[in-house]
C-alpha positions as MATLAB code, in Angstrom:
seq = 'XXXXXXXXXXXXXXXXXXXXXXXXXXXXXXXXXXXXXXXXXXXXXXXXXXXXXXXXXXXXXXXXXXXXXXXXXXXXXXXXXXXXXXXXXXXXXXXXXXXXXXXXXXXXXXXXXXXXXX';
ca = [
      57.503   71.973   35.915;
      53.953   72.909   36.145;
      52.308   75.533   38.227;
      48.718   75.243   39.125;
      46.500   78.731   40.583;
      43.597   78.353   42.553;
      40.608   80.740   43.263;
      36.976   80.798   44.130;
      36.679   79.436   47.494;
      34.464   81.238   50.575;
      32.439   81.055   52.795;
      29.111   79.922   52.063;
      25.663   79.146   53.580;
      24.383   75.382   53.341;
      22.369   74.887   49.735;
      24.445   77.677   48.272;
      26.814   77.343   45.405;
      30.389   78.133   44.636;
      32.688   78.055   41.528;
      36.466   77.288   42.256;
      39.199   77.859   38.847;
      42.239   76.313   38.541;
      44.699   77.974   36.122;
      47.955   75.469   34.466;
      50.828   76.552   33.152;
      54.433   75.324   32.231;
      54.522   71.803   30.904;
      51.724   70.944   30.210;
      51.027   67.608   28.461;
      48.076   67.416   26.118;
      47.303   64.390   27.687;
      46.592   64.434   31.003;
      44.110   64.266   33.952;
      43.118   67.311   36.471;
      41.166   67.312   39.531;
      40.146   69.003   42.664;
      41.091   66.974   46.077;
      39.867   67.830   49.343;
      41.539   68.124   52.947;
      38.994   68.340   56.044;
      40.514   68.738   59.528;
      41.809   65.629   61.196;
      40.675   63.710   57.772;
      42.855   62.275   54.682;
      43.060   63.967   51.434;
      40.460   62.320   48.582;
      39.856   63.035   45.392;
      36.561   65.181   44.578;
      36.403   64.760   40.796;
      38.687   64.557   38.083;
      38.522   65.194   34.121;
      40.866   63.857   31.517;
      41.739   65.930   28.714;
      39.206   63.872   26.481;
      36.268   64.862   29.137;
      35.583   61.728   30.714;
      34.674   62.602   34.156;
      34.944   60.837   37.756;
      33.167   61.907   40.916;
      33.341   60.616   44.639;
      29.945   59.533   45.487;
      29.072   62.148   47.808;
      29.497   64.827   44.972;
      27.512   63.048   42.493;
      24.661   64.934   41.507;
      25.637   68.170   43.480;
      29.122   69.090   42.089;
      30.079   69.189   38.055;
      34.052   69.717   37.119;
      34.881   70.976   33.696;
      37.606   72.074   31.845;
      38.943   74.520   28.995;
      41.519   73.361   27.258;
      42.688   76.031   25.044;
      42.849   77.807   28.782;
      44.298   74.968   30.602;
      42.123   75.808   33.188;
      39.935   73.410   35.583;
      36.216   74.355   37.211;
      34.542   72.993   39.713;
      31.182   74.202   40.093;
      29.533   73.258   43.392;
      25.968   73.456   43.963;
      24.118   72.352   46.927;
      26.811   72.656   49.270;
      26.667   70.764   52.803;
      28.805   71.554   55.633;
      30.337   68.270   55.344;
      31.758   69.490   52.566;
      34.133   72.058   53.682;
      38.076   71.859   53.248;
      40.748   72.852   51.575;
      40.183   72.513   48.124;
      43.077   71.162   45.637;
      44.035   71.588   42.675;
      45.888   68.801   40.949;
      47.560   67.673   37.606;
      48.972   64.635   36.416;
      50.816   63.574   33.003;
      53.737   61.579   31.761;
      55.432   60.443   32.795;
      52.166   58.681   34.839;
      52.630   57.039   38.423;
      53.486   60.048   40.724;
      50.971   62.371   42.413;
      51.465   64.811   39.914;
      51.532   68.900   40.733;
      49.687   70.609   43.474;
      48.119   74.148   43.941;
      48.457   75.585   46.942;
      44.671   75.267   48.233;
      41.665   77.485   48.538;
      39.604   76.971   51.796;
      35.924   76.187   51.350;
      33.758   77.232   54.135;
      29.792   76.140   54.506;
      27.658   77.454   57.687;
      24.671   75.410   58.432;
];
């Protein structure tokens, strides 16, 4: 099993920035992919950005530019730094893990609400 611990989300004003963490632990794969997904009200889950464990990166274009997700290894932790912030881009922030065996969802946090005012 794998557990995955979020933090850093708030409330922000538009063109501010924010920093969400996402600690891993139990079994963890060296090989594998994390990313952060977001949830709006009334809208589907999509990804946000994801980084394999080699560092190639992948961004949804509305991020590009604005957002930058990074990872530690020897911490099995995840960042997603966000500058720039719109209100279009609050949610719920997730978390998320995947590894062999590939071909399921993978793990979930639980969720950290972002929050931008205009």
């Amino acid at each position: 099993q794998v557990q995955l611990v979020e933090s850093g989300g708030g409330l922000v004003q538009a063109g501010g920035s924010l920093r969400l963490s996402c600690a891993a632990s139990g079994s963890i794969f060296s090989i594998n992919v994390m990313g952060w997904y977001r949830q709006a009200p009334g809208k589907q889950r999509e990804m946000v950005a994801t980084i394999i464990s080699g560092g190639s990166t992948n961004y949804v274009d509305s991020v590009k530019g604005r957002f930058t997700i990074s990872r530690d290894n020897a911490k099995n932790t995840v960042y997603l730094q966000m500058n720039s912030l719109k209100p279009e881009d609050t949610a719920v922030y997730y978390c998320n893990l995947k590894r062999p065996p590939w071909g399921s969802s993978g793990y979930w946090g639980q969720g950290t609400q972002v929050t931008v005012s205009s």
